[in-house]
N, C-alpha and C positions, 0 to 999 in steps of 0.2 A: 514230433510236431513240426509242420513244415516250418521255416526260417520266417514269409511274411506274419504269421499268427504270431509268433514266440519274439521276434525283433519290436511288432507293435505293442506286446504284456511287456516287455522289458523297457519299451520306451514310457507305456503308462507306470512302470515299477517307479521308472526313475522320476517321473515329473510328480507323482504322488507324493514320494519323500521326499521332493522340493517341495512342492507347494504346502505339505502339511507341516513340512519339521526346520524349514528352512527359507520361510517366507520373507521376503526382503532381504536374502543374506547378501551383505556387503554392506550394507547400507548404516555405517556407524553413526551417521548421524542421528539418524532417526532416534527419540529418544523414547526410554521404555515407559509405560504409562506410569501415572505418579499415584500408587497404591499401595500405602501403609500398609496391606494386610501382606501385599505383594510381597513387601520390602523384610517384613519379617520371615514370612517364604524365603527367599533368596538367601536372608541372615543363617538362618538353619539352617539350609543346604549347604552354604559355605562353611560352616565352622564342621560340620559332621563329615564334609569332602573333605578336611584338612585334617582332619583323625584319620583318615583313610576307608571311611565307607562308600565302600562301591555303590550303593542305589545311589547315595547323593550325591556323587560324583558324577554317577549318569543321570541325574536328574538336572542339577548344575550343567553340564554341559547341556542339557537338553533345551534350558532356559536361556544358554547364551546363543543357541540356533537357531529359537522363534522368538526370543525378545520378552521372554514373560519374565517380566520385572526387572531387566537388567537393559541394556543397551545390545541388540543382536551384534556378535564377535564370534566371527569363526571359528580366530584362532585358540582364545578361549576357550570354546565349546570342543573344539580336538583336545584340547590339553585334558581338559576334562573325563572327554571318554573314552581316550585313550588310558587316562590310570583305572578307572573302571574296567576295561578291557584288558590290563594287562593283571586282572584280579580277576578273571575267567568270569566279567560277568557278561550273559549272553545277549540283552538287550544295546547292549554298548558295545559289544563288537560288531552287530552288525550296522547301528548306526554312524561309527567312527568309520565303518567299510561303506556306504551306501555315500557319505560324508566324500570320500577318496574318489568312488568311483565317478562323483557328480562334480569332480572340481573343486570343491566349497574348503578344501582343506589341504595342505599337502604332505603328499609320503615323506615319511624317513628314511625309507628303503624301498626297493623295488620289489615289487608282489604285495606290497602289505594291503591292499584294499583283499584281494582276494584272501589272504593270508586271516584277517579278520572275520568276514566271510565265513570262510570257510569252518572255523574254530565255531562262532554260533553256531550255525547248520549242523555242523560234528557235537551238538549241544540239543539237538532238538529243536532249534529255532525255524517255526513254521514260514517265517517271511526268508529268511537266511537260507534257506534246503530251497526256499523257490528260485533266490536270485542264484543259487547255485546252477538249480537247472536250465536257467535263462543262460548264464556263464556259458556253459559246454554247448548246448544249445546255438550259444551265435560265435562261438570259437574267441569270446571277450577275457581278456585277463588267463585263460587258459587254454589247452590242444583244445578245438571242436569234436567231441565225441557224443553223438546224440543217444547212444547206450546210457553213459551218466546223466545224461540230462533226463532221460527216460526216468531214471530214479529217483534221483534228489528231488523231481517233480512229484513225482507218485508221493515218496516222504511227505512233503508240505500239504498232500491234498490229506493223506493219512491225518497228519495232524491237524484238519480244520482251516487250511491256506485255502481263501477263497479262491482265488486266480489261481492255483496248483489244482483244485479241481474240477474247474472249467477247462485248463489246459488237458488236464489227463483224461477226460471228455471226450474232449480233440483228439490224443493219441489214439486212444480204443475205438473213435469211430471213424479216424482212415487210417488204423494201423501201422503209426511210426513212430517215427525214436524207439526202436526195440520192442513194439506193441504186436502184437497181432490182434487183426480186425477183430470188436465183439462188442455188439451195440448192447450188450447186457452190463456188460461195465461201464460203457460209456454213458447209459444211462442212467445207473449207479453215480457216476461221480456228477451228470448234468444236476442230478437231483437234489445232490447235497451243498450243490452252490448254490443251484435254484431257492432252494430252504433258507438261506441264510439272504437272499434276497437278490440274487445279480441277475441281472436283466438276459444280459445274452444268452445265459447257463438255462432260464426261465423260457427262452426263443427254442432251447436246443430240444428241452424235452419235450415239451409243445411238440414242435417239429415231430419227435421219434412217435409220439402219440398217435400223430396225424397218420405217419405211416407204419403201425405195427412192428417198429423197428427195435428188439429191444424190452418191448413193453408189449402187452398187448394192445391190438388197435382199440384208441378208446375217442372218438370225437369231443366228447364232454369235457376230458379228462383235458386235450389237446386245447380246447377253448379254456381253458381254467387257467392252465400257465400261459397261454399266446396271452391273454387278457392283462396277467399282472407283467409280464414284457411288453405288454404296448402302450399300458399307463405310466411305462418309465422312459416311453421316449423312443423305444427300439422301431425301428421303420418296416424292416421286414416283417416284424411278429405285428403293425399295425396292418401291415397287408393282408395278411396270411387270415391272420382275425376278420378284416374286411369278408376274405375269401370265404369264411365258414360261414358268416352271416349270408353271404352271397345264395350257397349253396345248400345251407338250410342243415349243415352238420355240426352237433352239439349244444345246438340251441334251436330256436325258433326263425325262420328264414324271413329276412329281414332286407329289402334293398336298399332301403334308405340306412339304417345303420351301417349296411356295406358299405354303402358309397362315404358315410361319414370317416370311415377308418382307412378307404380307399386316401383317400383326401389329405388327412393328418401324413399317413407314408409319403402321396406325391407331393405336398410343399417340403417336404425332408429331401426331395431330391432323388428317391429310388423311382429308376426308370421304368421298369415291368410297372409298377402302382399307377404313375402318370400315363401309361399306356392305357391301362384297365379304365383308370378316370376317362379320358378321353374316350373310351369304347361306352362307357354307360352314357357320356352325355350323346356319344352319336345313336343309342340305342333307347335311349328315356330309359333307363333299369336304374329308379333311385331316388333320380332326378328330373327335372323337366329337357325335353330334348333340346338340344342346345347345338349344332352344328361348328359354331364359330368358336363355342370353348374347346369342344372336342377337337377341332385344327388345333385349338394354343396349348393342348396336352401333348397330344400327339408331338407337338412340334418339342417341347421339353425333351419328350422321351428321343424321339428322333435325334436329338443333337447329341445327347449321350449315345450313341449308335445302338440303340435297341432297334432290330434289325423288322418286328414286325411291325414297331411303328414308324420307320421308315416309309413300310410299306403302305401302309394305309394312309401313311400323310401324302404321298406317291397319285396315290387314288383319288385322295380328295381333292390337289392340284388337277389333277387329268379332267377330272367331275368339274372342279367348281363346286366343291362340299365345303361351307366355311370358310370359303376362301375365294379368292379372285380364281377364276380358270387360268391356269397356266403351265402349257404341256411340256414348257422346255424342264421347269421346278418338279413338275410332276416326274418327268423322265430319271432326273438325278435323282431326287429321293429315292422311286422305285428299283434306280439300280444300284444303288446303294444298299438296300434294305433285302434285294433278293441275292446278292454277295453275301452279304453278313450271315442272311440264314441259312444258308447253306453249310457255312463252317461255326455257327454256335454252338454251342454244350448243354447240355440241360445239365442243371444243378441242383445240391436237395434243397426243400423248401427254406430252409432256414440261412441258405444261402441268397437267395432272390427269390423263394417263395414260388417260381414259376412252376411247380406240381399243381399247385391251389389255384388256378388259373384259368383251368379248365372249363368252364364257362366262355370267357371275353376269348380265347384261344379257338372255343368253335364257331364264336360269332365273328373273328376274322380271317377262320379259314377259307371260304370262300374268296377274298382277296388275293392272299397269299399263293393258292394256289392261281389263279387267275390273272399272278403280276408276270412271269413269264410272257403271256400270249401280249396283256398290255406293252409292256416292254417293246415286246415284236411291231404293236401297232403303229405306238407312238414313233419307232424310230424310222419306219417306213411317211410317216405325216410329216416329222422336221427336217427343216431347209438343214443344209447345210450348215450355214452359219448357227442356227438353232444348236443343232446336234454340236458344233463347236463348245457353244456356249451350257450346253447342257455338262459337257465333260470339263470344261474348266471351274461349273460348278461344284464337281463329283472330287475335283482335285482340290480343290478349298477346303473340302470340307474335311478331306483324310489329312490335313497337313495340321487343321486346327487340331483335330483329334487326336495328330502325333504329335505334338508340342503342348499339348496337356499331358499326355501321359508318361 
């Protein structure tokens, strides 16, 4: 798995077991809610941790990490899951290691978060084998060897690790950390994350649907999962959805629900969707035609440097489309936007959806290919000082765009 996927599953690994197991940790003051039934809870876990019962041990410590019933204390709650841990039991090693590796407590020795860790995962522990292969994966607490990461990954998806089979997903459909390419596995494993409910995993198979990748092509099949990934929020798979309603595959063709799911992706900020919105209001497909909202899409997608709404926003400056006319604005955007496309990439759908696009793509090809000749017009029309001020616009814009990124 490349490093950005596997550093971002490793950064939500670790903000997960903050937020879920270690909420307010520090915060002694805070006091724990005042609940007799609580309080008898905490009694019994106490006295059966002090006979030496590992569940209660790591149950006690678990309670002095989020606060259930006692007053949140770190160093308590290590005390705790450490004697658990050192009675081989597997939920407590990896949280006493999850504990280390997030700060929240400190080693007695050098290695011991992975040391822990590791001991789970060598135990079967589905969440322990993931953060293992997250480990080798970003070369953390160990040598980076994406061979082992390749594994301990696959392990945790074996075992039912949601995020271990969405990752091994990713392995088999670009063929790393030790994989070779096979969108038959990767669909395999999209599937069994997708089942258990995760969004993106639900984006991926969609996607392989979309293109026979893996699975056979199945439209219906491809709106069926895009639909439960874009009622959880997912922006590309509201697009892509848009796009099949667009194009009348899987269901019943529909412009106005395209445009509602256009819509849901472009306030989420995904540039292609704000592109596509702004082509249906320049085109009435959905909507009523709209000239001045199609410039305020466009110009979204535009600032994100999606290179064909550059160009189109290029166009409508040069026109006076939704816009005040103005050739010097017109000129930067258009060469801005015929730079950019020239060196894009197309990606698969489940990456920015731009497969599924196919429609708004030939209603602004005509443009595109015609910002060239524009280009040549406009720059034979502007003064001097124009053309100055056009290129000091063009440098604006790449500087804002380098100090965002």
């Amino acid at each position: 798995m490349n490093a950005p996927i596997l550093y971002f599953l490793f950064c939500v690994s670790v903000i997960v077991i903050s937020l879920l197991t270690m909420t307010g940790c520090g915060e002694k003051e805070r006091p724990a809610p005042r609940d007799s039934l609580k309080q008898l809870e905490v009694n019994f876990e106490q006295s059966k941790a002090k006979q030496g019962d590992m569940v209660a041990q790591y149950n006690l410590g678990h309670k002095y990490a989020i606060g259930d019933g006692v007053w949140i204390d770190m160093a308590e709650a290590a005390k705790w899951l450490r004697k658990a841990a050192q009675q081989d039991y597997p939920p407590a090693q990896y949280m006493i290691g999850m504990l280390l590796i997030n700060g929240h407590a400190t080693a007695n020795q050098e290695g011991e978060a992975e040391k822990w860790i590791r001991q789970a995962a060598e135990q079967q522990h589905p969440d322990a084998e993931f953060v293992m292969g997250l480990l080798y994966d970003q070369g953390k607490l160990v040598p980076k060897d994406v061979m082992e990461a390749g594994k301990w990954i696959l392990k945790a998806a074996e075992h039912g690790q949601i995020d271990a089979q969405h990752a091994a997903g990713n392995m088999f459909c670009q063929g790393i950390d030790g994989m070779t390419q096979d969108y038959t596995k990767a669909a395999k494993w999209f599937r069994k994350a997708a089942e258990q409910g995760k969004a993106t995993s639900q984006l991926e198979i969609g996607s392989l649907y979309v293109m026979g990748e893996g699975v056979p092509k199945d439209a219906q099949e491809a709106v069926r999962w895009l639909s439960k990934s874009a009622v959880q929020g997912i922006a590309v798979a509201q697009y892509n959805l848009g796009a099949m309603y667009g194009r009348g595959e899987g269901v019943l063709q529909d412009a106005t629900q395209a445009a509602v799911w256009y819509r849901k992706a472009a306030d989420q900020g995904l540039a292609v969707a704000q592109f596509t919105l702004g082509m249906i209001y320049r085109e009435g497909q959905g909507v009523d035609k709209n000239e001045v909202k199609a410039a305020e899409w466009m110009r979204k997608a535009a600032e994100q440097g999606y290179s064909m709404a550059q160009i189109m926003l290029g166009v409508m400056y040069a026109d006076g489309l939704g816009v005040a006319m103005d050739s010097v604005e017109g000129f930067a955007w258009l060469s801005l936007g015929a730079e950019r496309f020239a060196t894009e990439k197309k990606a698969r759908p489940s990456e920015i959806g731009l497969e599924l696009s196919a429609v708004m793509l030939a209603a602004s090809r005509p443009y595109d290919k015609a910002a060239p000749r524009r280009l040549e017009r406009l720059k034979d029309e502007l003064t001097p000082e124009q053309m100055a001020e056009a290129q000091k616009r063009i440098s604006q814009f790449k500087e804002r765009t380098q100090v965002k990124r």
